[in-house]
C-alpha positions as CSV (number, residue, x, y, z in Angstrom):
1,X,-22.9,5.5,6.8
2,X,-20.2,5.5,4.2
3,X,-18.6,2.8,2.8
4,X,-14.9,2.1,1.6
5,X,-15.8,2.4,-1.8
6,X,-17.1,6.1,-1.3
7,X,-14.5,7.3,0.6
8,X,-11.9,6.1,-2.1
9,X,-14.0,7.5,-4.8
10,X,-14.3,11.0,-3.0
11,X,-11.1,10.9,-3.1
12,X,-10.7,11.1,-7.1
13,X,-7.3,9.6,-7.3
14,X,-5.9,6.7,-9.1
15,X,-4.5,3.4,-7.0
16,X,-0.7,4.1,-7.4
17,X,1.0,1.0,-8.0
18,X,5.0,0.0,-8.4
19,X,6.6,-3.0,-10.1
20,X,9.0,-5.3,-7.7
21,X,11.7,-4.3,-9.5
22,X,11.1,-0.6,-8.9
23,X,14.4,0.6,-7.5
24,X,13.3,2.0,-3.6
25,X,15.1,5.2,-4.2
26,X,12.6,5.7,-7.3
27,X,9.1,4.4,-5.6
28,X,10.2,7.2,-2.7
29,X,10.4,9.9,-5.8
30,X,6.7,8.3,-6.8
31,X,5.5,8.4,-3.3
32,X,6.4,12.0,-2.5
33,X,5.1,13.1,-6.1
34,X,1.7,11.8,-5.1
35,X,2.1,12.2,-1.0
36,X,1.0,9.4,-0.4
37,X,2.6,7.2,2.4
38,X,2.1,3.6,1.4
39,X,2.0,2.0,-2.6
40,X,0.9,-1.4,-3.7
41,X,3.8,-3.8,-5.6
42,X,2.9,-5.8,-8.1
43,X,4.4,-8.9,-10.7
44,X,3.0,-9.3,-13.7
45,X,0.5,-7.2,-13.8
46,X,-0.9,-8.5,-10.3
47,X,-0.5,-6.7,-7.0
48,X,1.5,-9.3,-4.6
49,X,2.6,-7.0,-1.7
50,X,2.3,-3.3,-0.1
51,X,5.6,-1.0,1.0
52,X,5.0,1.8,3.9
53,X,6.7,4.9,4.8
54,X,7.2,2.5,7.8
55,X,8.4,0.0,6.0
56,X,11.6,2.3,5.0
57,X,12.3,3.2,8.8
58,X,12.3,-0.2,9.5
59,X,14.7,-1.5,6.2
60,X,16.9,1.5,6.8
61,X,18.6,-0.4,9.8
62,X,18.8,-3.4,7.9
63,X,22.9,-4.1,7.2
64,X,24.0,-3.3,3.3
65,X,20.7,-1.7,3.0
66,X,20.7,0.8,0.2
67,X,17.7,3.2,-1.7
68,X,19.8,3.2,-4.5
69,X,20.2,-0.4,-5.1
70,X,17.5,-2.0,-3.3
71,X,14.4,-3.2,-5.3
72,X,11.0,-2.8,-3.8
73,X,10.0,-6.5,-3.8
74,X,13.0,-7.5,-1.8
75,X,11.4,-5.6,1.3
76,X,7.7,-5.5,0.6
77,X,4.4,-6.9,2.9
78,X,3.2,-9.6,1.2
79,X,0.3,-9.8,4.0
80,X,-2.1,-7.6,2.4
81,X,-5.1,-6.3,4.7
82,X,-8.4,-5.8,2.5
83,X,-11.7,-4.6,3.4
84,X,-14.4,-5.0,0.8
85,X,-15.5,-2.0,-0.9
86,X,-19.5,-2.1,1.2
87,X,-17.1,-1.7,4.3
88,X,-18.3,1.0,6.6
89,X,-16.1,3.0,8.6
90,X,-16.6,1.3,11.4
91,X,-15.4,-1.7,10.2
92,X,-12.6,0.1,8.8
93,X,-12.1,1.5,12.3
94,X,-12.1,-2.0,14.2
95,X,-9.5,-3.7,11.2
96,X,-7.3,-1.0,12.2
97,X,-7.2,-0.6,15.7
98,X,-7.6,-4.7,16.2
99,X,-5.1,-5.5,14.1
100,X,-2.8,-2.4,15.0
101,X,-2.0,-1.2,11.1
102,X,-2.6,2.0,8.8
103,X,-3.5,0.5,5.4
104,X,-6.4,-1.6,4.0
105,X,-6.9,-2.3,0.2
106,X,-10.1,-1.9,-0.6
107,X,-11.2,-4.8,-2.6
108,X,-14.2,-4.9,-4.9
109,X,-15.9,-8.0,-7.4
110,X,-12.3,-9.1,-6.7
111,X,-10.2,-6.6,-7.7
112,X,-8.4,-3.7,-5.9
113,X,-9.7,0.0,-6.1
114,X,-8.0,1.7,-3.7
């Protein structure tokens, strides 16, 4: 069975990451260049939070809400959902139907690899 780790690295792409004062209109540009749906935020060279595809829908009815002004860490998940890398699917599987979500970090010896 595979593990996390595997299926990131069969991937062959790099973790795509943002600071949280990347400007929402320019992490959209970054997302769409890479198609990816989700990025990871981070401060100071540590990642604090994730934003979503779903997190736009949801910010774009917020009141005064704007792509062009708005900085990623004002409307970021800080709860971030890991799975170490020796996950299997199926544990991968149950973490996201249980907990009704669409992103994990894969975490590994403490650090984030995808």
């Amino acid at each position: 069975m595979k593990t996390a780790e595997e299926i990131w690295m069969e991937k062959d792409r790099n973790l795509i990451t943002v600071s949280a004062e990347t400007i929402i209109c320019d992490a959209l540009k970054i997302m769409v260049e890479n198609k990816i749906g989700a990025m990871l935020v981070t401060k100071d060279d540590k990642i604090i939070g994730i934003w979503t595809e779903r997190d736009l829908m949801r910010d774009m009815m917020k009141e005064g809400f704007n792509t062009k002004l708005a900085r990623i860490g004002d409307y970021m998940s800080t709860n971030l959902r890991t799975v170490p890398g020796t996950a299997t699917v199926y544990h991968m599987l149950d973490k996201y139907l249980g907990m009704r979500i669409r992103h994990l970090i894969v975490e590994k010896e403490g650090n984030y690899i995808g």
